[in-house]
Every structure is written in structure tokens, then in C-alpha cells.
N, CA, C and O atoms as CSV, one atom per row, in Angstrom:
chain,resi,resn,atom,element,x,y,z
A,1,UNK,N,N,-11.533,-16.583,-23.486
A,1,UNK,CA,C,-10.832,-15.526,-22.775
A,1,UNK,C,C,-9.352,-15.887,-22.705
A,1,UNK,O,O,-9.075,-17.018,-22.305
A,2,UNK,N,N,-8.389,-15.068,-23.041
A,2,UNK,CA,C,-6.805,-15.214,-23.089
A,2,UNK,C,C,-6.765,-15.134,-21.402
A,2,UNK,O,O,-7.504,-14.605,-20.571
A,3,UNK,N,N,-5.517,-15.934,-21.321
A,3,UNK,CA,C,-5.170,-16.660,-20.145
A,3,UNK,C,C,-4.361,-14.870,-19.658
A,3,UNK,O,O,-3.737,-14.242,-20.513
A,4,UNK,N,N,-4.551,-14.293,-18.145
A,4,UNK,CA,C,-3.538,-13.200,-17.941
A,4,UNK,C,C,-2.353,-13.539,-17.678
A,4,UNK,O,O,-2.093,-14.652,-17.222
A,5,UNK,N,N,-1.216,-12.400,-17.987
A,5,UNK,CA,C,-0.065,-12.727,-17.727
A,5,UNK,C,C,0.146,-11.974,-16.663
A,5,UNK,O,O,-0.845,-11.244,-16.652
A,6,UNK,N,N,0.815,-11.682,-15.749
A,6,UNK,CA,C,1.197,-11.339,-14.484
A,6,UNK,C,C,2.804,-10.936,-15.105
A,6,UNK,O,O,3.524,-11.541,-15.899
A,7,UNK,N,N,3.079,-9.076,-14.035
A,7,UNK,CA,C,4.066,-9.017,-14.958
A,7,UNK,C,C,5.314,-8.156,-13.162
A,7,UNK,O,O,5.165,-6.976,-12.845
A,8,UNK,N,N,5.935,-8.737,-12.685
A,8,UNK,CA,C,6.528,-8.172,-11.523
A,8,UNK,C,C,7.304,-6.835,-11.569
A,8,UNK,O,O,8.099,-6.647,-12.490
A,9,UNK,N,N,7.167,-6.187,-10.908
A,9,UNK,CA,C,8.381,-4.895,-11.036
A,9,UNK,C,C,9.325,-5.506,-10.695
A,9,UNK,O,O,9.316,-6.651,-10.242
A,10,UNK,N,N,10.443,-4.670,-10.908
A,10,UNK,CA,C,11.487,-4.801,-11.193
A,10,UNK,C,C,12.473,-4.726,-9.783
A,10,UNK,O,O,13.594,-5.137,-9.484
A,11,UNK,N,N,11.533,-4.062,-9.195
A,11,UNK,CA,C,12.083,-3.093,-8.050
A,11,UNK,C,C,11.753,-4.542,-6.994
A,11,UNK,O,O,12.520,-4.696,-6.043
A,12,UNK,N,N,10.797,-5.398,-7.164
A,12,UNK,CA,C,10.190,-6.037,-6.390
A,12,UNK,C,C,11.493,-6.862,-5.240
A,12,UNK,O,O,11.337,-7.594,-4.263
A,13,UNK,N,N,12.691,-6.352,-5.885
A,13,UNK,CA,C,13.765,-7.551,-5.230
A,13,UNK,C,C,13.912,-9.133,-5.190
A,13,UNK,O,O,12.842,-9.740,-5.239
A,14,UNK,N,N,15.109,-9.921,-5.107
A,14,UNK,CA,C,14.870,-11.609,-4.961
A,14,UNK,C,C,15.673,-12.239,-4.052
A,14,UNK,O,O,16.120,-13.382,-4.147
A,15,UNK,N,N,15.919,-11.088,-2.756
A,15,UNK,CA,C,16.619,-11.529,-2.003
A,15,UNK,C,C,15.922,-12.783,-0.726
A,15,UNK,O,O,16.554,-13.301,0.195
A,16,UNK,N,N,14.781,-12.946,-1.007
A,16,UNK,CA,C,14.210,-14.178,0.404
A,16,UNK,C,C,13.732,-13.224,1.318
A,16,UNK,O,O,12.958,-13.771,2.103
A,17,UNK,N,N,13.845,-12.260,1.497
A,17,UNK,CA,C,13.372,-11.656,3.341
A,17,UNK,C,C,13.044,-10.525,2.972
A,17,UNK,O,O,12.496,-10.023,3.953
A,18,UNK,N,N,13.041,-9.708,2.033
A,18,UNK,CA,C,12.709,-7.953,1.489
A,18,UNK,C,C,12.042,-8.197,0.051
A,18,UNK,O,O,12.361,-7.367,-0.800
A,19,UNK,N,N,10.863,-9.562,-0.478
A,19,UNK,CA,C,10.604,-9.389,-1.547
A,19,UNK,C,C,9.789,-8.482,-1.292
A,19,UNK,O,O,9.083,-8.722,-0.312
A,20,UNK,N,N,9.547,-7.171,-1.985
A,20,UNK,CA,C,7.905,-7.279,-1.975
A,20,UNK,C,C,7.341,-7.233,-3.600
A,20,UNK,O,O,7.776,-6.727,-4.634
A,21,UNK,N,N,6.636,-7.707,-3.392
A,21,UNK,CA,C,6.776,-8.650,-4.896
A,21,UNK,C,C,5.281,-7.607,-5.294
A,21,UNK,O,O,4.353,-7.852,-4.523
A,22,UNK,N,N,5.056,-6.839,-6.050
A,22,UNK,CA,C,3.898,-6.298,-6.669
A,22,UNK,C,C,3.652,-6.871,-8.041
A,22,UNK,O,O,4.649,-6.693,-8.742
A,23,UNK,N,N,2.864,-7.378,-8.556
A,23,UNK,CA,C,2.381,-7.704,-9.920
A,23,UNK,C,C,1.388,-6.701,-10.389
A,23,UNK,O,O,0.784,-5.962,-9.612
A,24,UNK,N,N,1.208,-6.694,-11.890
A,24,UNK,CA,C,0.296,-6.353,-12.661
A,24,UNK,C,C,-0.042,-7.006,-13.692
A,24,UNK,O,O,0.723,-7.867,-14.128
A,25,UNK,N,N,-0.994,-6.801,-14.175
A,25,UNK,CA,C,-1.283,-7.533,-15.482
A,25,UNK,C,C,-3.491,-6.569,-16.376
A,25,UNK,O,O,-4.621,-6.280,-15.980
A,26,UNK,N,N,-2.249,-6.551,-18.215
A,26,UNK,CA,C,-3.447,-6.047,-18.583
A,26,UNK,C,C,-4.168,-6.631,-18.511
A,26,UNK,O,O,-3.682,-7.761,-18.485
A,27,UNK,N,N,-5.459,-6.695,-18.431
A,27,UNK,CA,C,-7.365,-7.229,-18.591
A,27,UNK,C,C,-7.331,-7.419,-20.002
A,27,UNK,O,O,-6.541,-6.953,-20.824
A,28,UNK,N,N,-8.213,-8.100,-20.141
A,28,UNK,CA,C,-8.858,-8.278,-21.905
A,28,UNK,C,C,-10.094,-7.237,-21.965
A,28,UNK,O,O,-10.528,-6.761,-23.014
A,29,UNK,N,N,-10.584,-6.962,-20.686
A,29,UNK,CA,C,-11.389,-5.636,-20.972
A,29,UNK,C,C,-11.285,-4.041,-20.431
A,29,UNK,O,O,-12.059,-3.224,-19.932
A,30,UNK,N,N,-9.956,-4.083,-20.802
A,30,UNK,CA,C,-9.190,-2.817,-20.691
A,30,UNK,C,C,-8.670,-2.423,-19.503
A,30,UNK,O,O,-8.330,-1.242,-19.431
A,31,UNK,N,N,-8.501,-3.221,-18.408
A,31,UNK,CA,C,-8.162,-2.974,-16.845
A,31,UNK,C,C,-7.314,-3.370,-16.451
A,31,UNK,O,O,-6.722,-4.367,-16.865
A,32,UNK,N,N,-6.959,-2.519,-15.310
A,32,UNK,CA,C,-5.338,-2.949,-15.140
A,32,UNK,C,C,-5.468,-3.164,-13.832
A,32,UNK,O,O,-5.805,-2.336,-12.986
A,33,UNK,N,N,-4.985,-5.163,-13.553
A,33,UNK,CA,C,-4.822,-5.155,-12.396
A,33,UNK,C,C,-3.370,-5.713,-11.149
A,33,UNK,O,O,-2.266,-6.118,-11.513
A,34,UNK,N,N,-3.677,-5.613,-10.212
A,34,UNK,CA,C,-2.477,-5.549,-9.130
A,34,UNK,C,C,-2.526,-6.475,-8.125
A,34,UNK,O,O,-3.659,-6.550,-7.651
A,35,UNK,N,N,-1.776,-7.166,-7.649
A,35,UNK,CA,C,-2.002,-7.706,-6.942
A,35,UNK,C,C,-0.585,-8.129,-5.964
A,35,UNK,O,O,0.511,-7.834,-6.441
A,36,UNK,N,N,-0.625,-8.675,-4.882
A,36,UNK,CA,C,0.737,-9.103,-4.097
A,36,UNK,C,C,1.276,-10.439,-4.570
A,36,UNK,O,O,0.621,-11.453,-4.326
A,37,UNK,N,N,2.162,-10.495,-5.079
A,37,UNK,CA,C,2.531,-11.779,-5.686
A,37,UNK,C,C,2.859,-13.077,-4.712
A,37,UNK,O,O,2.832,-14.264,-5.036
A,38,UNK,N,N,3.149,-12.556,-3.541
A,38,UNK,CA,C,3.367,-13.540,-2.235
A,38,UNK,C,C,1.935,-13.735,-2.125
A,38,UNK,O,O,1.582,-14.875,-1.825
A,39,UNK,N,N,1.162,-12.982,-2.279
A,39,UNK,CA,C,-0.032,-13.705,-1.610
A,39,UNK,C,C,-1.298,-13.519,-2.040
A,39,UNK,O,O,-2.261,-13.005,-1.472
A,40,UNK,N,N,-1.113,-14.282,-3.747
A,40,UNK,CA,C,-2.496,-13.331,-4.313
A,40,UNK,C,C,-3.938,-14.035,-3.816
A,40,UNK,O,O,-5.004,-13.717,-4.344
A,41,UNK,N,N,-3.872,-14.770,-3.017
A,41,UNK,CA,C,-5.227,-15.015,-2.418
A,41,UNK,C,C,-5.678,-14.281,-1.763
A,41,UNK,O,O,-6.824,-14.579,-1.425
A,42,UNK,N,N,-5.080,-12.837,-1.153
A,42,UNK,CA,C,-5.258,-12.366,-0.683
A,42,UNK,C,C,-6.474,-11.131,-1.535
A,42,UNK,O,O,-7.482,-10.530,-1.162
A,43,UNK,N,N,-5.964,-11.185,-2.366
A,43,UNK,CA,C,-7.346,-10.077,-3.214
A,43,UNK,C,C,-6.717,-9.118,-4.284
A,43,UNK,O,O,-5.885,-8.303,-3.886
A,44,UNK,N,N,-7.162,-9.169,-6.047
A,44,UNK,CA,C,-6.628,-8.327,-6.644
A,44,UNK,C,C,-7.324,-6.723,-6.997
A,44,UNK,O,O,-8.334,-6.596,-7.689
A,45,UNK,N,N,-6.690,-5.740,-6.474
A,45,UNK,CA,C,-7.025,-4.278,-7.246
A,45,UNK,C,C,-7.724,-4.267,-8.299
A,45,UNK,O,O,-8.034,-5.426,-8.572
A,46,UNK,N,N,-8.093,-3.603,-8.965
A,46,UNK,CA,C,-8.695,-3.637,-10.014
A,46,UNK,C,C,-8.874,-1.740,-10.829
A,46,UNK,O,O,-9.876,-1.051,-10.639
A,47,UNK,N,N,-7.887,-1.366,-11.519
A,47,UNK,CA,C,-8.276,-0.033,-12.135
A,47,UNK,C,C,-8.216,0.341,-13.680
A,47,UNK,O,O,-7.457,-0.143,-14.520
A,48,UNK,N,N,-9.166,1.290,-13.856
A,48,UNK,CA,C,-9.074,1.498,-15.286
A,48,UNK,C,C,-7.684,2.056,-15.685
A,48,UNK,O,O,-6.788,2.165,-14.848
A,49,UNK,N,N,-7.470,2.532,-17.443
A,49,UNK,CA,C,-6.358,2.759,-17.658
A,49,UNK,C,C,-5.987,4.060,-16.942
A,49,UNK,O,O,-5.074,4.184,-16.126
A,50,UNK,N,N,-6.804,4.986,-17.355
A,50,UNK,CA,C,-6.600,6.055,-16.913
A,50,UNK,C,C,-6.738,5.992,-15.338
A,50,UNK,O,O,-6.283,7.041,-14.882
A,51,UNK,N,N,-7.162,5.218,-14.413
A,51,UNK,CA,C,-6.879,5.882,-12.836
A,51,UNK,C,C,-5.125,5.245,-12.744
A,51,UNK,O,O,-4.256,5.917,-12.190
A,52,UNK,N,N,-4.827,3.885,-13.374
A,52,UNK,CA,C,-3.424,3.332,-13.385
A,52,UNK,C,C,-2.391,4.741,-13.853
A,52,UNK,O,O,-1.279,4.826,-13.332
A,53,UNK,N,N,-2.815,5.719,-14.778
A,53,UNK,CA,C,-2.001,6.740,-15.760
A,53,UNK,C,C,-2.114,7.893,-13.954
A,53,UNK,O,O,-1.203,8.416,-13.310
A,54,UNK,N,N,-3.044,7.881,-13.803
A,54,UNK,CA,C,-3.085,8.995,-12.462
A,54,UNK,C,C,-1.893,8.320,-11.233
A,54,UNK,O,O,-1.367,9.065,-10.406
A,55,UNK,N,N,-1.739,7.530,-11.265
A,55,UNK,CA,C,-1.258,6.770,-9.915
A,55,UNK,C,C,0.099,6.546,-10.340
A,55,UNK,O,O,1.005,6.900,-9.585
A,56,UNK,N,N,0.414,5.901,-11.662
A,56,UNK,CA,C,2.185,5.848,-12.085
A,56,UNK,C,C,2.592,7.375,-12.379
A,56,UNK,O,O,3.749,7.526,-11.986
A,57,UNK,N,N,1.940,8.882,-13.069
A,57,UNK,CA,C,2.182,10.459,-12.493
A,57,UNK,C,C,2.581,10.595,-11.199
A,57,UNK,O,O,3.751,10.959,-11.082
A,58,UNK,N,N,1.958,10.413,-10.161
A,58,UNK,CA,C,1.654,10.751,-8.860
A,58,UNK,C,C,2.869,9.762,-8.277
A,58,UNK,O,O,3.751,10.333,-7.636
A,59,UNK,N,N,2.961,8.471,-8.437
A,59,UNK,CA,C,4.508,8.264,-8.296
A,59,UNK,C,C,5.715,9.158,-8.675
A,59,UNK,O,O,6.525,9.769,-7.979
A,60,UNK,N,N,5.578,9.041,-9.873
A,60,UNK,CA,C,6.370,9.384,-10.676
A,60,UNK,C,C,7.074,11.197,-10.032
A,60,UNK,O,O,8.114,11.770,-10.356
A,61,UNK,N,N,6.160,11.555,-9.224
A,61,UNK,CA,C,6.446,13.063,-9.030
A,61,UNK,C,C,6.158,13.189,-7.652
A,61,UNK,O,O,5.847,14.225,-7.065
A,62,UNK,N,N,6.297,11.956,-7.142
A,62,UNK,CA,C,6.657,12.095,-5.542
A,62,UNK,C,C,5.753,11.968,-4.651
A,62,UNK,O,O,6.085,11.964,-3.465
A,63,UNK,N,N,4.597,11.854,-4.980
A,63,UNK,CA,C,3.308,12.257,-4.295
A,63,UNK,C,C,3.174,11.431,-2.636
A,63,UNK,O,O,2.892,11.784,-1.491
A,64,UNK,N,N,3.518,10.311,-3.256
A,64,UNK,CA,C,3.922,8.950,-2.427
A,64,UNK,C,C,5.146,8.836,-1.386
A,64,UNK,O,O,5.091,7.978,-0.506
A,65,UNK,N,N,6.251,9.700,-1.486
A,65,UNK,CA,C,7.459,9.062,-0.934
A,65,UNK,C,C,7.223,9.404,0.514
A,65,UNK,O,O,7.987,8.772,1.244
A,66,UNK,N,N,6.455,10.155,1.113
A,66,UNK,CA,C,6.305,10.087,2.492
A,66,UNK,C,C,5.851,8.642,3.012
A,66,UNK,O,O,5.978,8.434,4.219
A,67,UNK,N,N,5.416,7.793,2.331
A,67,UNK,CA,C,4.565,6.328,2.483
A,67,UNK,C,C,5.855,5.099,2.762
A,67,UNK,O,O,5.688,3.967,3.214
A,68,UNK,N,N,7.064,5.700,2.361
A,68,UNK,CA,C,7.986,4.314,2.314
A,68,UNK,C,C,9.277,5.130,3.392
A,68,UNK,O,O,10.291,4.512,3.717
């Protein structure tokens, strides 16, 4: 099994006190997962391609901005 790579947004910031650090990384069996990069012991997401394609749309067009 290939080792995952973990891949941070961009947005995540590197200032010390406002990271919030989101990761992703592809699966070797087609899944895309997420996790908090401060604290991945905490537990990783886990979604197929297509629910990841529903959720970066639904960003993408606002669905979310009442949340931040």
C-alpha cells in the first residue's frame, strides 16, 4: 500500500494562533480523506469522489458561508 500524502489548504494560514489547518489526501481506493492537521488523532472523514465533488460545488456557491 503507497504511503498517503496529506495535502493542506492554502487558506489554512501560518500565523501560530488562527491556524486552522484542514488536510486532505487521495486513498489508493478511490477516497478522499480529511482530517484536522493540529489534531489528527482526533479522527479522519472519510468520502467518496463524488460526495467530495458535491461539497467543493456547495462551497464553491455559497451554500456554507452562513457557517463562518
Amino acid at each position: 500500500m503507497s504511503p498517503v500524502v496529506w495535502r493542506k489548504s492554502s487558506f489554512s494560514g501560518t500565523d501560530g494562533n488562527n491556524d486552522n489547518c484542514v488536510e486532505v489526501a487521495a486513498l489508493p481506493d478511490g477516497r478522499i480523506a480529511m482530517r484536522n492537521s493540529k489534531h489528527p488523532e482526533a479522527g479522519t472523514v472519510y468520502f467518496t469522489r463524488e460526495e467530495m465533488a458535491a461539497y467543493i460545488a456547495g462551497v464553491k456557491a455559497g451554500e456554507f458561508d452562513d457557517l463562518t
